[in-house]
C-alpha positions in Angstrom: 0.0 0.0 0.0 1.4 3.8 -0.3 0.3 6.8 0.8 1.7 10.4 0.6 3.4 12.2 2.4 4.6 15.7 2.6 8.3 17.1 3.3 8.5 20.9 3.7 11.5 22.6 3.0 12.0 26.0 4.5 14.6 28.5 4.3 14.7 31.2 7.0 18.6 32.4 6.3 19.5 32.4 2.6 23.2 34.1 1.6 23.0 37.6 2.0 24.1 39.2 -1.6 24.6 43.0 -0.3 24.7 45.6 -2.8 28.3 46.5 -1.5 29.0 42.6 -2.6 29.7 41.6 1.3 27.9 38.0 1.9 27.5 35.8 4.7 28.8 32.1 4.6 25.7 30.2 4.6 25.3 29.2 8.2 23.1 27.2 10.8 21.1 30.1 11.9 21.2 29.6 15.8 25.2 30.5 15.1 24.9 33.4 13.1 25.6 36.0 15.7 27.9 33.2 17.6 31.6 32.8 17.0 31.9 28.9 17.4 35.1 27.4 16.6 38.1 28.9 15.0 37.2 31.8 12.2 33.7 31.4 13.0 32.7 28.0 11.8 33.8 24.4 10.3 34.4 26.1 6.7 37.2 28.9 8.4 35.2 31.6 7.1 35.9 34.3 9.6 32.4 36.3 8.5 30.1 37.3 11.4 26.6 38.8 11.1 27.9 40.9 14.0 27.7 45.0 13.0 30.3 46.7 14.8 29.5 49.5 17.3 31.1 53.0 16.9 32.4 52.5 20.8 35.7 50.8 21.2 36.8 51.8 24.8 37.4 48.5 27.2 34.8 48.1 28.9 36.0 45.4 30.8 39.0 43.1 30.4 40.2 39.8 32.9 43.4 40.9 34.1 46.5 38.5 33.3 44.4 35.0 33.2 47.7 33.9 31.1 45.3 33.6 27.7 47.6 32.2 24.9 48.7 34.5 22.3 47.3 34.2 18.7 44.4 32.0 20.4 40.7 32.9 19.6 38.3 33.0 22.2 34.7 31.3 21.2 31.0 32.1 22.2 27.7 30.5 22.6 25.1 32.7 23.8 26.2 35.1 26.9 29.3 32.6 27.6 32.9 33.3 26.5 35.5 30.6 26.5 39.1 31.2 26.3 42.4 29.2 26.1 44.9 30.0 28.5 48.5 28.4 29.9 52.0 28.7 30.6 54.1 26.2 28.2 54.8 23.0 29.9 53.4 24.4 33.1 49.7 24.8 33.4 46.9 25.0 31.0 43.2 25.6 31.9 39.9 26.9 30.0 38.1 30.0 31.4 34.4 30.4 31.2 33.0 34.3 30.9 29.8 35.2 31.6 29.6 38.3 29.1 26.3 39.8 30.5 28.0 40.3 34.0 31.5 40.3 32.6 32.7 37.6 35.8 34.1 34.2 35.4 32.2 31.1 35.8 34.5 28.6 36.1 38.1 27.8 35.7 39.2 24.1 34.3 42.5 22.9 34.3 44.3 21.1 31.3 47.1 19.4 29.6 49.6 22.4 29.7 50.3 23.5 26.6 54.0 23.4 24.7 56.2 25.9 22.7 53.9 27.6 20.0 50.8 26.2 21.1 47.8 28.9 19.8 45.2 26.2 19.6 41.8 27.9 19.6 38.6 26.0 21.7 35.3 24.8 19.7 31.7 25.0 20.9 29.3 22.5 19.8 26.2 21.7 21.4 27.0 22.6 25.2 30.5 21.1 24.7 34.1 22.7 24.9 36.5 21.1 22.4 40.7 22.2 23.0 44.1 20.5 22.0 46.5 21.4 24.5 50.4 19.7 24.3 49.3 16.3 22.5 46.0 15.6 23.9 42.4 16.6 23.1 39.8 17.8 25.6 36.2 18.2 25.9 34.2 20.0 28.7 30.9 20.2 29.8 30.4 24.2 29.0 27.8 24.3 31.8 30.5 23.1 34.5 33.7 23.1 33.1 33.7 19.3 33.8 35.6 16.8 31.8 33.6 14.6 30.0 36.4 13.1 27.7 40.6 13.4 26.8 42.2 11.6 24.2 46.2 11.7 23.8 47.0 11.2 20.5 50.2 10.0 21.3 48.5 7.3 21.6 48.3 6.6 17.9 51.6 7.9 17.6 54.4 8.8 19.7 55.6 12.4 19.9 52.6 14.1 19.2 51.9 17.4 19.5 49.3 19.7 18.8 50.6 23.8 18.0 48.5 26.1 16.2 46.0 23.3 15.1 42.5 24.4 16.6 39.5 21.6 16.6 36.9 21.5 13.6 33.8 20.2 14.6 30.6 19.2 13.0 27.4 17.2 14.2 29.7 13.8 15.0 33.2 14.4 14.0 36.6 16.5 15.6 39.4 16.9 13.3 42.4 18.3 14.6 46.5 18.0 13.2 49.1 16.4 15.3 51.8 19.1 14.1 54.5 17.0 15.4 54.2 14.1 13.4 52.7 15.6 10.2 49.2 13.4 11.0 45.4 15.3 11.0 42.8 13.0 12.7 39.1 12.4 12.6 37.7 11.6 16.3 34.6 11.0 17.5 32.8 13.9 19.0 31.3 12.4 22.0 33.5 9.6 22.8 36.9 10.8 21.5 37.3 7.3 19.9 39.1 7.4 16.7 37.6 7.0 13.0 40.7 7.8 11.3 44.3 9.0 10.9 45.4 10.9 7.7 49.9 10.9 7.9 51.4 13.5 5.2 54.6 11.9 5.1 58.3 11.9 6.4 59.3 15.1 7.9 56.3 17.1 6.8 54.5 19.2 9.6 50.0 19.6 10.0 49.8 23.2 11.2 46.3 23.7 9.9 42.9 23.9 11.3 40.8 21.7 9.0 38.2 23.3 7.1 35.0 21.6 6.2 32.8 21.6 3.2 30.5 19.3 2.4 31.8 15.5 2.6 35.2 17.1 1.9 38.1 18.1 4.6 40.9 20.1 3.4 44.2 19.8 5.2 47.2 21.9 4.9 51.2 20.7 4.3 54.6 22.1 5.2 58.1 20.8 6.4 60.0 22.0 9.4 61.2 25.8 8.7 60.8 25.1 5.2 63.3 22.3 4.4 63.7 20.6 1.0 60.7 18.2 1.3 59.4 16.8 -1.9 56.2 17.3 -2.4 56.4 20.2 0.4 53.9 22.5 0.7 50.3 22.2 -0.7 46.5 21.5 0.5 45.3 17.9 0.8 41.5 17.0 0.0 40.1 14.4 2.0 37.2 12.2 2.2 35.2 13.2 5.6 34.0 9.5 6.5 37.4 7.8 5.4 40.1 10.5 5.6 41.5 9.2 2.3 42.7 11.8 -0.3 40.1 12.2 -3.1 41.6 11.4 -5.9 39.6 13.3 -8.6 40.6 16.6 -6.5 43.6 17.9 -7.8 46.7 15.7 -8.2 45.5 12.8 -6.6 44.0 14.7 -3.6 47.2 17.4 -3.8 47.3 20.8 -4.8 51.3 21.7 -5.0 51.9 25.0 -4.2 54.2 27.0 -6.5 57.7 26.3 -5.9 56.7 23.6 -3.8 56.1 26.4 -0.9 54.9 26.0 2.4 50.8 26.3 3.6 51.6 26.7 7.0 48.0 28.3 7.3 45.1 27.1 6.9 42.0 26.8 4.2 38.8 28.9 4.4 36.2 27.4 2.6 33.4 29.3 0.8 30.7 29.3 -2.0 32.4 26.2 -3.8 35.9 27.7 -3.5 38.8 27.4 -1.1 41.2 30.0 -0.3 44.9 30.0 1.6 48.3 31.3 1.3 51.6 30.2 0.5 54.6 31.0 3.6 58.3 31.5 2.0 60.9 31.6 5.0 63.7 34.8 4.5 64.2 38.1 3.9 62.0 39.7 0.9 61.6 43.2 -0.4 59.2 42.2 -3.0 56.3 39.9 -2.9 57.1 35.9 -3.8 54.5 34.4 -1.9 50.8 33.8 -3.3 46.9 33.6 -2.1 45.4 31.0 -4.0 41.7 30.3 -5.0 41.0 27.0 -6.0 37.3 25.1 -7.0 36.6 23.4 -3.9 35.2 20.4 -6.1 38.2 19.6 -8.6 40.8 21.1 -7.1 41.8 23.2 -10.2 43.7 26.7 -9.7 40.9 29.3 -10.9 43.4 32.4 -9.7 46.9 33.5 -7.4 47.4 36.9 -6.7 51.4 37.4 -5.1 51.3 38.1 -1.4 53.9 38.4 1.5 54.7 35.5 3.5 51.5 34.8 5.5 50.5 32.0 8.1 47.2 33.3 9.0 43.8 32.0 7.4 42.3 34.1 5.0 38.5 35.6 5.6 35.9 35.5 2.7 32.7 37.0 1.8 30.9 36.3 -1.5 33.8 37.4 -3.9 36.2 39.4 -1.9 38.9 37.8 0.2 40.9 39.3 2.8 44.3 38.5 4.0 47.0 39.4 6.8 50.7 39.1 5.6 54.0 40.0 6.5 57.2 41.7 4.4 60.3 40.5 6.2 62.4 43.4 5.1 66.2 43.4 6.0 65.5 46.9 7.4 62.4 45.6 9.4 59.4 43.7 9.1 56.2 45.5 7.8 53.0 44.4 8.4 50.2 44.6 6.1 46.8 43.4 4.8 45.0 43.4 1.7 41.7 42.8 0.0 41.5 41.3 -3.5 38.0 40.4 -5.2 36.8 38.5 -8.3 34.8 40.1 -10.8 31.8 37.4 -11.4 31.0 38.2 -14.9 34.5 38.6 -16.0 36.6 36.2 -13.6 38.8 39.2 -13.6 40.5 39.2 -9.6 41.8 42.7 -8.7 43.4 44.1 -5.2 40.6 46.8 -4.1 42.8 47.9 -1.3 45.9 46.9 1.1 46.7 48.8 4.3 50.2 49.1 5.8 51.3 48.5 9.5 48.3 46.3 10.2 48.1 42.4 10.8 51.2 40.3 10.6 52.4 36.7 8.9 50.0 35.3 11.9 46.9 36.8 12.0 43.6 35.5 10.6 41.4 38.6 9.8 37.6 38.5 11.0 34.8 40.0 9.5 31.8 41.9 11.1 29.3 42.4 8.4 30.8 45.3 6.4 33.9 46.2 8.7 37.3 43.9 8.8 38.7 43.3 12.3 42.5 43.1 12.0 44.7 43.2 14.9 48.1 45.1 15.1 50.8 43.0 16.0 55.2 43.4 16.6 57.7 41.3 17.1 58.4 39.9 20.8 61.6 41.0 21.6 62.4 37.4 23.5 61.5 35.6 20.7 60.5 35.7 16.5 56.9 35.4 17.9 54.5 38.1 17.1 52.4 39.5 20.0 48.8 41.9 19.7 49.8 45.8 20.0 45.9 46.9 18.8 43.6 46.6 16.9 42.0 47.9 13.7 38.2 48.1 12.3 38.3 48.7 8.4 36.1 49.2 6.1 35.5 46.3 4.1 34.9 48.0 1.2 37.8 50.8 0.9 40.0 49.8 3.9 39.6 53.0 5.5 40.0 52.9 9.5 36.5 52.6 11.0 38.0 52.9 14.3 41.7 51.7 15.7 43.0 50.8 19.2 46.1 50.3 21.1 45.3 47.5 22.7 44.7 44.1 21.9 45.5 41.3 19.5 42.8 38.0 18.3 40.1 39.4 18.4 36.2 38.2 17.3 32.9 40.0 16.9 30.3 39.4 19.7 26.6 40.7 20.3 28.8 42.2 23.7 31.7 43.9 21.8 34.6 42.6 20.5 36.5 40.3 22.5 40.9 40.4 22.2 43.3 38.4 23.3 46.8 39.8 24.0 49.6 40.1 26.9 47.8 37.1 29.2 44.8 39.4 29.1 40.8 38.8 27.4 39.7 42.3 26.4 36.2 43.3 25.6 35.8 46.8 23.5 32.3 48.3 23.6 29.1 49.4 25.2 29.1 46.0 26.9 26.0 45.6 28.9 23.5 42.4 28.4 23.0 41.5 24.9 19.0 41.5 23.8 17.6 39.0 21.4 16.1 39.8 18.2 14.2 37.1 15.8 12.3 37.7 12.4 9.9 35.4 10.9 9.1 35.5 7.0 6.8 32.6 7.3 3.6 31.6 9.1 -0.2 30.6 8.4 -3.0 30.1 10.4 -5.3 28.7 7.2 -7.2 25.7 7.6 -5.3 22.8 8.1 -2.2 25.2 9.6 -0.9 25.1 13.0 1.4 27.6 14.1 3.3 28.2 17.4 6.4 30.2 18.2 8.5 28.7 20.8 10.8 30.3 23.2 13.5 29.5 25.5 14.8 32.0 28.7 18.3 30.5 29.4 18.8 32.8 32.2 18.4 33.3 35.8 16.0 36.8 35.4 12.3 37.0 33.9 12.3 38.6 30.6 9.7 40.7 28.3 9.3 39.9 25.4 6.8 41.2 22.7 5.6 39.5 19.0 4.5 41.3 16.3 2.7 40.6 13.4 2.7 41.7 10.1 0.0 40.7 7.9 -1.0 41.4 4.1 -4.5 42.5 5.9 -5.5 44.6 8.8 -3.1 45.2 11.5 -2.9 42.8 15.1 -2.0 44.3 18.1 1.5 42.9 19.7 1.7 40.2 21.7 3.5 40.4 25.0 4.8 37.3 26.3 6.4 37.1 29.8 9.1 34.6 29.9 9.8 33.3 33.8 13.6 32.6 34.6 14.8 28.8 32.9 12.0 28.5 31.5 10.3 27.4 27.9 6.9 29.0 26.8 5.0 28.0 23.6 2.6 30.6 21.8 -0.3 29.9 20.1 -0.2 31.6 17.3 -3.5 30.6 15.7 -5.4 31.5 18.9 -3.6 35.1 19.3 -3.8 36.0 15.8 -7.1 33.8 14.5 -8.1 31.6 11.6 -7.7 32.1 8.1 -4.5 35.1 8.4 -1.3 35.0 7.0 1.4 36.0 9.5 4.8 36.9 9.5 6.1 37.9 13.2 8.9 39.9 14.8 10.6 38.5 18.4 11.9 41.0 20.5 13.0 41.6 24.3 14.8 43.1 27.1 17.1 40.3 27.2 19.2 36.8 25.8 16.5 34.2 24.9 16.0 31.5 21.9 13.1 31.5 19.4 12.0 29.0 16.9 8.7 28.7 14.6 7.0 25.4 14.2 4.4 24.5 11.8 2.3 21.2 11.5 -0.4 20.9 8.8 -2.6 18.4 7.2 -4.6 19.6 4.0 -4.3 18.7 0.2 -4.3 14.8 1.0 -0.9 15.9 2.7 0.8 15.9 5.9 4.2 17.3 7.5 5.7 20.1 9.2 8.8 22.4 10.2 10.7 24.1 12.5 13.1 27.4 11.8 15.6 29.8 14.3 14.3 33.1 13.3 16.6 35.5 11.3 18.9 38.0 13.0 18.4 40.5 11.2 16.2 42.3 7.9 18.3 42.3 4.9 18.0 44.1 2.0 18.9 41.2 -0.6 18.6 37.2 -0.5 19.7 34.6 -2.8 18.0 31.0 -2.7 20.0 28.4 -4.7 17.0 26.0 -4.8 13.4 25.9 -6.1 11.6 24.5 -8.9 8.3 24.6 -10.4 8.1 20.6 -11.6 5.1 18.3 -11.1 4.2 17.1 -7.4 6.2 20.3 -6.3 5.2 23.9 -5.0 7.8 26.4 -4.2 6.5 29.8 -2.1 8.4 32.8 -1.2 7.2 34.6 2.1 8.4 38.0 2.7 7.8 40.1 5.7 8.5 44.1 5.7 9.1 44.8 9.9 9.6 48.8 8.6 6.8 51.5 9.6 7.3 52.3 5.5 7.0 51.0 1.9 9.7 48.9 0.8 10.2 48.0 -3.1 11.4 44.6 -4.2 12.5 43.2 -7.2 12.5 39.3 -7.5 14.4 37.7 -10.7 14.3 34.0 -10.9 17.5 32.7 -13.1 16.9 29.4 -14.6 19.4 26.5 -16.4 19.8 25.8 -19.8 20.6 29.2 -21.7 16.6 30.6 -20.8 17.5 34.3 -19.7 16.2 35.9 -16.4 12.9 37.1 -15.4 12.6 39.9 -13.0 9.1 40.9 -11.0 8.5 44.1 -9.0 6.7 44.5 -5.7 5.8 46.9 -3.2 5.4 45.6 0.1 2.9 48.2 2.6 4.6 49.0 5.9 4.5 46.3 8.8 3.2 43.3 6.1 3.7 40.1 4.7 3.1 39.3 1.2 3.2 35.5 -0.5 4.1 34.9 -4.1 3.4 31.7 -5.8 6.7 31.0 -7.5 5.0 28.3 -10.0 2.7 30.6 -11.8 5.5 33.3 -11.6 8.7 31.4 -13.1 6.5 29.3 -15.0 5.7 25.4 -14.9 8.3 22.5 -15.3 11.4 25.3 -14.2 14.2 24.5 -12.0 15.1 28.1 -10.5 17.4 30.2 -8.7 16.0 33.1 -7.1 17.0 36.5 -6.0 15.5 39.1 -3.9 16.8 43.1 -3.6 15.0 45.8 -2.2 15.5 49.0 -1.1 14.4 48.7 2.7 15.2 45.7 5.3 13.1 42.5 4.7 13.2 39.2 6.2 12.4 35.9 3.6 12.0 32.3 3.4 11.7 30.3 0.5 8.9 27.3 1.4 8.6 23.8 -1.0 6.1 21.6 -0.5 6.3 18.2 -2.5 4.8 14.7 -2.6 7.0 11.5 -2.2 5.4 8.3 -2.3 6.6 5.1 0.5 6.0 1.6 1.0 
């Protein structure tokens, strides 16, 4: 016997396309104003949703908590985490509560060696770190350990240095830099699924970076001696950790000149991106950033550099990079911006600013501003510490705002947090961060149930207030009181009534969760879904999937939170040579509107669709389609 059933496909975050060509890394939404794992996420993106403030004073910093140099700090909601130790001594993770600015807990660790900037990961109430040669994992609630894994253990003389943990939804990859081996570990258990080894006298310095079912790796020998192959990026199978072998050469790219990647990949819109790291004096540029096709490996463009063994930071088709001339006279520091025209392929440097970054600093991106810290060289050693920081534009490079203190820093709903001189460093208004959710989506026809769920983590009531936009007459807010710890689900059918199409706004006076379920049963069919709300109204979307064939609907809901008109323009791109088709709207102030994207593409279409507009909007794309099962 069959029967149908119904799978719903909603989109509530699509990749931002900004007019100023800035874009978000598509991202799990409940991360998007969270800074999770080193450079943001698995793929090493370094983009944040995050807008900057104008306010850059300190307004509160940890004193000497001995946090290593060049580490990131992570967050997950109103909790920092950060990295700290004293090589071969002591090692312990710090836990921050950001909305009262005082520690949590302290957790001691597996001190760290000579070198060691490994940055933690965050994943699912779980701290990830490799310190000296083992891995970690803490409860982030109690600092508890839940799990360690040496991975001398696998292999003697192990050692883990400016490797930080990748995570996804069951894996940890990390690089024993020692031994020249990256690993694949369980995520709960720490048990390991497998060992990738680069070879005789070859280093892993790299974070992994992950796209898809792909890992890419990075290769260099010890202070660049004559290995052959030396440096390069490896492309390996997530589930196996075995080089693909219809990537590149065999799984290899080979870096020109057989340089060093003593960096690592970020990952991004079916490219990769990473730098080359030539050891010596140089007045001129002989290093290069490369851009490769994340799915065959091939070269698509190299622009020469200065040595760099930071990560790069991407959004859409610009790419920023920190880098380092080692002049005989005295190191200069600089960092550039270089982005690839789409219609021509033609890659151009838009900018480069001098005295700011350093051969080991990974940029980080706050929407349209570039955080880049200021580094010199530690007189006791080669080792460059944080001497400030910079905000630039992403756009011109101009200074946005610049401090004198400071080094690794990352974007945070509380201010940027640094790293530098043992010390965590938060810039900003500070002060308790308040959520804010947007929901394009939302029925209450026949058939329709809606609710909006939401989750107070903290120990204080909060406020909170829903609005409603509908492509009818207005609702009046709804305020919800949320008691401390607690979970309350709304109605939405009961506040709003039958028969309305809704899309709602989630606001309050402090840090909670919210998240839109739907369950219907109409048309013969019968399913659901559940969305994180967007941060924030953007002004353009791009959704990569839809299509118009038999047993399938595609739906875009838009929502327009402003108190006036916004214009849209939707163009819907399709395969095959058939040119674009572009439709204009005009959305009323505080309402919702629905467009049928099978009558409006056209029947039988697979699509790609677009959405500008002059004013903030939040969207979701919405498929419904019949599958049949035994």
């Amino acid at each position: 016997m069959h029967r149908n059933k119904i799978i719903c496909l909603v989109l509530a975050f699509a990749v931002l396309l900004s007019l100023s060509t800035f874009l978000p890394q598509a991202a799990a939404l409940e991360e998007a104003d969270e800074w999770s794992q080193f450079q943001k996420d698995g793929q090493n993106s370094g983009f944040s949703e995050i807008a900057l403030s104008q306010s850059h004073d300190i307004f509160a910093r940890s004193g000497n908590i001995q946090a290593r140099e060049g580490s990131q700090p992570v967050i997950s909601g109103n909790k920092a985490f950060v990295y700290t130790g004293v090589d071969d001594t002591s090692g312990s993770i710090y836990c921050f509560d950001l909305s009262s600015n005082k520690k949590l807990w302290e957790k001691e660790i597996d001190p760290p060696t000579y070198l060691n900037w490994s940055s933690p990961a965050v994943c699912e109430g779980v701290i990830y770190i490799g310190s000296g040669s083992s891995v970690h994992a803490l409860n982030s609630q109690s600092g508890k350990i839940l799990w360690k894994k040496n991975l001398g253990e696998f292999k003697k003389g192990a050692l883990i240095v400016n490797s930080s943990p990748t995570v996804d939804e069951e894996n940890l990859f990390i690089g024993d830099w020692a031994n020249g081996i990256y690993y694949s570990l369980d995520r709960k258990t720490g048990e390991l699924n497998w060992g990738f080894e680069l070879g005789e006298g070859c280093n892993a310095p790299s974070t992994p970076a992950i796209s898809g079912n792909r890992v890419f790796v990075c290769q260099s020998a010890a202070y660049g001696a004559p290995i052959s192959p030396n440096g390069g990026v490896w492309c390996l199978d997530k589930e196996t950790g075995k080089p693909l072998t219809s990537w590149g050469n065999n799984g290899f790219y080979q870096t020109d000149g057989e340089l060093d990647v003593t960096g690592s990949v970020c990952a991004g819109e079916g490219k990769i991106y990473f730098a080359d790291f030539k050891f010596g004096a140089m007045e001129e540029p002989q290093n290069h950033l490369y851009c490769l096709n994340g799915q065959t490996g091939k070269g698509i463009w190299k622009k020469e550099v200065y040595p760099s063994s930071g990560t790069p930071a991407v959004v859409g088709e610009t790419v920023f990079l920190s880098c380092q001339q080692m002049a005989k006279d005295g190191n200069i520091n600089w960092t550039c911006a270089f982005r690839e025209n789409g219609e021509t392929g033609e890659v151009s440097k838009i900018w480069e600013k001098k005295g700011v970054g350093g051969f080991n600093v990974s940029p980080a991106i706050a929407r349209d501003k570039l955080l880049v810290a200021k580094t010199k060289t530690d007189p006791s050693s080669w080792m460059e510490v944080g001497s400030g920081i910079c905000a630039l534009d992403c756009e011109t490079g101009d200074t946005f705002w610049e401090t004198n203190e400071g080094g690794s820093s990352i974007p945070t709903p509380y201010g940027v947090i640094s790293i530098t001189k043992g010390e965590m460093l938060l810039f900003g208004e500070g002060g308790e961060r308040k959520s804010d959710y947007y929901f394009a989506e939302g029925t209450t026809r026949e058939g329709f149930q809606e609710w909006i769920c939401l989750e107070n983590p903290n120990a204080k009531l909060l406020n909170v207030t829903i609005n409603y936009m509908t492509n009818s007459s207005p609702i009046e807010p709804q305020p919800v009181i949320l008691p401390p710890t607690s979970r309350v689900t709304i109605d939405v059918n009961l506040y709003v009534g039958a028969n309305c199409d809704v899309a709602a706004r989630v606001t309050g006076d402090g840090y909670f969760v919210a998240e839109r379920a739907m369950y219907f049963k109409n048309w013969g069919l019968d399913g659901g879904d559940q969305v994180m709300g967007l941060a924030s109204p953007r002004n353009e979307y791009f959704f990569a999937e839809g299509t118009t064939r038999g047993g399938f609907q595609t739906w875009l809901a838009i929502g327009n939170p402003a108190n006036e008109p916004v214009n849209l323009l939707v163009n819907y791109f399709y395969g095959g040579g058939e040119p674009p088709k572009g439709e204009n709207y005009e959305l009323e102030p505080n309402s919702r509107m629905t467009i049928d994207v099978n009558t409006q593409a056209g029947a039988e279409k697979d699509v790609s669709i677009a959405l500008r507009s002059n004013g903030g909007l939040c969207a979701e794309r919405i498929m419904y389609f019949k599958t049949p099962f035994d």
